[in-house]
N, C-alpha and C positions, 0 to 999 in steps of 0.2 A: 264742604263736600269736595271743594278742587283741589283744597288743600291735600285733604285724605287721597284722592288719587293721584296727586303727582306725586306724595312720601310712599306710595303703594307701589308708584313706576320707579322711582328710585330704588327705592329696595328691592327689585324684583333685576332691575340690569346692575345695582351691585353683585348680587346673588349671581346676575348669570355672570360677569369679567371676575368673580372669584373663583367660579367655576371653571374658568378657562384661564387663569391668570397662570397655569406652570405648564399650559401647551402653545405654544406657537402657531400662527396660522398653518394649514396642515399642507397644503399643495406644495409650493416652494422647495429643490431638494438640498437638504443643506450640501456644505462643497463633497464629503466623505462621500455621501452617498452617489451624488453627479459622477465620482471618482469609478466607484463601484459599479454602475450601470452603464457609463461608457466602456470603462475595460471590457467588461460583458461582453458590450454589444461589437466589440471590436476582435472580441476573442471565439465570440459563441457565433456572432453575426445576425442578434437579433438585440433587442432593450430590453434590459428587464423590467417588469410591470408591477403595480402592484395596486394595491383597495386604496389603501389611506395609510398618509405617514403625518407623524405629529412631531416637534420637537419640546421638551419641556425645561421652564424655565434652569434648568442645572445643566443643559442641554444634550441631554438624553434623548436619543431618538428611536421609535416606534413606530416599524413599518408593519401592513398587515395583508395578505392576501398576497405573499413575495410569491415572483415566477421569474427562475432565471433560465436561460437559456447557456448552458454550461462549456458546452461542445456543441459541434452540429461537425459532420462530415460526410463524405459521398464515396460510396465505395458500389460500383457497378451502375450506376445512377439512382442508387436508394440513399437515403438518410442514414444518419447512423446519429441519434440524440440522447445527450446528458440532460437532465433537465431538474431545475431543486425546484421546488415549493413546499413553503412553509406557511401555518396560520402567523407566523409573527415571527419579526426579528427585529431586537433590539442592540441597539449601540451604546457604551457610554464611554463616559472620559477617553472622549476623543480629544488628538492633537496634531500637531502637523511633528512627526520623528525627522523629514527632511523634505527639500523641495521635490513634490511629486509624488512624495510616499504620506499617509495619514497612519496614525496608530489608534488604535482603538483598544482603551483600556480594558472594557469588559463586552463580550457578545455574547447572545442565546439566541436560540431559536427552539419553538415549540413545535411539533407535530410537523416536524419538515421529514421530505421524502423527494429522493434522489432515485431516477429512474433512469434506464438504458434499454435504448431503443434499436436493436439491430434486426436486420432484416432476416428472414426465416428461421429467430429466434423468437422465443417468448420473453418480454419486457422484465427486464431485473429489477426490483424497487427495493431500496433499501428505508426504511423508516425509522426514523427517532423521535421519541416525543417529545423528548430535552437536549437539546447540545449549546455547552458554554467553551466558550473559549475566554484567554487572556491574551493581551498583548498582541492582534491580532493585525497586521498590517497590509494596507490596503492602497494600492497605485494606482493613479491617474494613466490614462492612455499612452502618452508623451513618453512616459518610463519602459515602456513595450519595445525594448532597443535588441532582444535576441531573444532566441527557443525559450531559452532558460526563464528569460519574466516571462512572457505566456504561459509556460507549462505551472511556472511558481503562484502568477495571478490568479489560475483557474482554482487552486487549492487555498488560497488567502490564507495564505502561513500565518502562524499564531504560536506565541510563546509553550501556550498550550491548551488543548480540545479535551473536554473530557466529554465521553455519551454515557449515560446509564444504561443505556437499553438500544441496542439497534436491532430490528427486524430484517434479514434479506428474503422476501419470495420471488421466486419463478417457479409461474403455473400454481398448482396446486401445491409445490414444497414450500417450505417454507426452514427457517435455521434462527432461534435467539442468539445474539453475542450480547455479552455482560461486559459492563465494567471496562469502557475502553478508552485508554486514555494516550494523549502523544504530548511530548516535550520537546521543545525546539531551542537552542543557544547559538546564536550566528544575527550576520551580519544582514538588516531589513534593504541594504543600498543591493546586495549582489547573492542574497539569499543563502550563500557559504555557511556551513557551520554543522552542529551535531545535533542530530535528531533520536528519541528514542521514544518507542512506541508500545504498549502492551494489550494483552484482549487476555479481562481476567475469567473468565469460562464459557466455553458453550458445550449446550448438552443435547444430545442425540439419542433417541431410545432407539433399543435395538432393531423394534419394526420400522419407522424410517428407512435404516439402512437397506435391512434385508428386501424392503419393496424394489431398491434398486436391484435385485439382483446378483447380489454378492457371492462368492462361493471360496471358502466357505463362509456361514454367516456368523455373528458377532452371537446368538444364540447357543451354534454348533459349538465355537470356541469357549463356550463360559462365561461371555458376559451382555447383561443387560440392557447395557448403555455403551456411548463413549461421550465422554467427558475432557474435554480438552483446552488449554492454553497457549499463546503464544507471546513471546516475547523480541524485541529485536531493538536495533543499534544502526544507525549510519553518519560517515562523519566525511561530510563532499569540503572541498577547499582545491583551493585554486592559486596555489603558490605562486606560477609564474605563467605561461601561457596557456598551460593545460588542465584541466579537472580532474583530481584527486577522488576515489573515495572506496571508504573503507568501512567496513562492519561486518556483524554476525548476526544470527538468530538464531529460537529456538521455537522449540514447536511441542508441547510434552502431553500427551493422551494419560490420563490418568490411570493407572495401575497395568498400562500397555508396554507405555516405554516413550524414548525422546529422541527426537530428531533437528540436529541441529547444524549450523551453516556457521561460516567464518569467512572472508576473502576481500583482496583491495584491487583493486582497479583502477590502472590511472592514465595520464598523457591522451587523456580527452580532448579532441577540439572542440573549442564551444561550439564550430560550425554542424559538429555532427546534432549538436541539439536543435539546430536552427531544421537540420536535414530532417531527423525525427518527429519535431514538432507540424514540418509540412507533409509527412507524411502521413501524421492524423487529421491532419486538415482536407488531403487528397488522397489517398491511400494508393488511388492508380499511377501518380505525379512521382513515385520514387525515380530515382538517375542511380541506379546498382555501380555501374563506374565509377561517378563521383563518391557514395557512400561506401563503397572499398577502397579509395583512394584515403579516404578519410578514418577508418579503422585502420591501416598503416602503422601510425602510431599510439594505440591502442596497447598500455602493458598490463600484462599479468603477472599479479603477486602473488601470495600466499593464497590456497584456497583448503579450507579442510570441510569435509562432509564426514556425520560421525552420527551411527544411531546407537543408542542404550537402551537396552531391554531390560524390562520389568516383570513380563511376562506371556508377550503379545506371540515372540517368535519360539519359544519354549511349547506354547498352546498351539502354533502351527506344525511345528515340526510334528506334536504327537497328532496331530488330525491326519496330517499327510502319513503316517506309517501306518496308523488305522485304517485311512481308507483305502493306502495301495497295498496292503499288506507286508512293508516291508520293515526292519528294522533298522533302529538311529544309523547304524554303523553301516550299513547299505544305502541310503539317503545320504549320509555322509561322502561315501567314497566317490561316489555319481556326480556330486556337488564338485568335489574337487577334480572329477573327469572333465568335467564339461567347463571348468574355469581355464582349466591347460590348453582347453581344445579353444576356446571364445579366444585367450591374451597369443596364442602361437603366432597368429598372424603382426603383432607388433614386435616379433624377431628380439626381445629382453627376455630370456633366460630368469635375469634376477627378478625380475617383476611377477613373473610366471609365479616362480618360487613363495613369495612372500605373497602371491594371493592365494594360491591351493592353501597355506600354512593357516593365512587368514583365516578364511573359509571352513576347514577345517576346525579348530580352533572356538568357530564363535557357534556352528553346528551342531558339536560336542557337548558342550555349556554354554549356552547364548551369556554372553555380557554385554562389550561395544565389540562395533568393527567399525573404524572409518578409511576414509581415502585422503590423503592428502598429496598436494604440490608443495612443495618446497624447494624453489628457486632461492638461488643464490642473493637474486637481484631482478626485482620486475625485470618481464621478458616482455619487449616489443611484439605485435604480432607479425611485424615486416622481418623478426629474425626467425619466426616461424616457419615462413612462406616455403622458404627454400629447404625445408625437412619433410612438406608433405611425402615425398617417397621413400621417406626413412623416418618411419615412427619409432625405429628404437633410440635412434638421434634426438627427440623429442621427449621421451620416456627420460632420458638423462638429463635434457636442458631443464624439465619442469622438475626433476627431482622426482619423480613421480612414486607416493609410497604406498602401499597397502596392509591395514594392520587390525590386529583382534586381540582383545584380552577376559579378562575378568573383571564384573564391577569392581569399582575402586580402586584398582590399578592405576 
């Protein structure tokens, strides 16, 4: 009989150390995570918490009940808080990329939701039931040496995030975004490099909109829905003392039309990011002196703004002649009155010229119209200063153009 139950208690705590044999005791946090929860608590200025974390023998780890404290800031003596929670977030093929930095091969998180806290607003939550990232890399406190790592830690850069599904409400609205994904190639010591990012649909039925108030509504105009996309581009580098960066986007409403952006930006001091960064931390704490001493050498390069109609400003123009009574070519003329009379006060002739044309132009037959700067050569904003009382001196430094055609032009 004793025999029987000590092969009874053996095979019952083999059973149970197989049971547990690929998790680790669970309290203990390994170094990744320590990393993780101090930046937190040094960047949010709380720790993050959480149910239970296990590690398992491949060394996998699995936390459950996460609460981080993202941001926290004081603006009028109220809060202003980020805050994630997630039922789980796992880590794997974790490694150390360099001193101070940890990489984390593969992350997820289930049913997390990212809230924003501002005062005599209503509480923003965004929700995902699934988010994976790769390559996702993650600092120790000690690495918190400018703006630039705090602003880079709070986002825990990663090769790449994809969501299936994010929720955003406030109040009663609410909006789906599909299919959204970001790519990152740069440098995990200084965060430098190109990023590109997409959001593959959200859909909006026409009543949504119209509850806001619209005029005219998406109804009036003919359509049901909007249905839209966006895509974008950024490429920050830091050649020599100052931050670089350049990119585009696009924004395209289905069967409406596209709206899109291009422009570089450069001779950043990293100090303005250090300024920026305490200004989300105090919002009241700005030094306007110091942060215009420091936009000084702030250039501007190329910027193009450009929208393509599909159908969106074709179906305005005839509401608008419908409901004021007037015809295309009366709304046309008007349009290009009130462009002469808006550009007169920047004293360019030619610029006048080539927006009435614009204007005209894209009113007649909507195609594109966009705006563009086209400098010679990034323009300093300290070479701007001394033009403020001669904007047509300024119209020529930025090149400044205005233009319309026909699709596919």
């Amino acid at each position: 009989m004793m025999v029987r139950s000590r092969l009874q208690s053996f095979v019952l705590v083999l059973l149970y150390f197989m049971a547990i044999a690929p998790v680790a005791w669970a309290q203990e946090e390994p170094p990744v995570v320590k990393a993780l929860y101090d930046t937190f608590a040094e960047v949010g200025g709380e720790r993050p918490t959480h149910q239970s974390l296990t590690t398992a023998a491949d060394g996998t780890i699995t936390i459950t009940g996460v609460k981080i404290l993202m941001q926290n800031m004081q603006q009028d003596g109220q809060d202003i808080r980020q805050e994630l929670v997630a039922d789980e977030l796992i880590m794997g093929g974790v490694k150390d990329a360099s001193k101070g930095i940890f990489e984390v091969g593969t992350m997820s998180m289930k049913n997390a939701v990212i809230s924003v806290t501002t005062p005599d607003v209503e509480t923003v939550r965004m929700t995902m039931p699934v988010m994976q990232a790769e390559g996702a890399f993650i600092r120790s406190p000690d690495m918190l040496k400018t703006g630039l790592d705090r602003m880079f830690a709070q986002s825990m850069m990663a090769r790449s995030y994809t969501v299936p599904l994010l929720t955003m409400a406030i109040g009663d609205f609410s909006i789906d975004l599909h299919d959204l994904k970001f790519k990152w190639d740069g440098d995990p010591k200084t965060f430098m490099g190109e990023s590109v990012y997409s959001i593959g649909s959200v859909e909006l039925p026409a009543s949504t909109l119209d509850d806001l108030g619209m005029t005219p509504s998406l109804k009036e105009l003919g359509y049901d829905k909007l249905v839209f996309a966006a895509t974008g581009r950024a490429n920050m580098q830091m050649p020599k003392e100052h931050i670089e960066v350049e990119g585009d986007s696009s924004f395209l409403a289905r069967d409406m039309g596209a709206f899109s952006t291009s422009g570089a930006v450069g001779g950043m001091q990293p100090a303005l990011f250090e300024a920026a960064q305490a200004i989300q931390e105090s919002p009241n704490s700005i030094d306007v002196n110091a942060m215009m001493a420091m936009l000084q050498t702030v250039t501007i390069g190329h910027v193009k703004l450009r929208y393509d109609d599909a159908s969106l400003a074709e179906k305005l123009l005839t509401w608008v002649t419908q409901s004021e009574g007037k015809s295309r070519e009366q709304i046309v003329t008007e349009a290009a009155a009130l462009s002469d009379f808006s550009l007169a006060g920047l004293g360019s002739p030619e610029l006048s010229a080539q927006a009435k044309a614009a204007i005209q132009t894209f009113l007649t037959k909507p195609g594109w119209i966009q705006i563009e700067l086209r400098p010679d050569a990034p323009i300093a904003v300290n070479k701007v200063m001394p033009l403020l009382g001669t904007p047509a001196e300024i119209v020529k430094l930025f090149k400044l153009q205005i233009s319309a055609g026909a699709l596919g032009e």
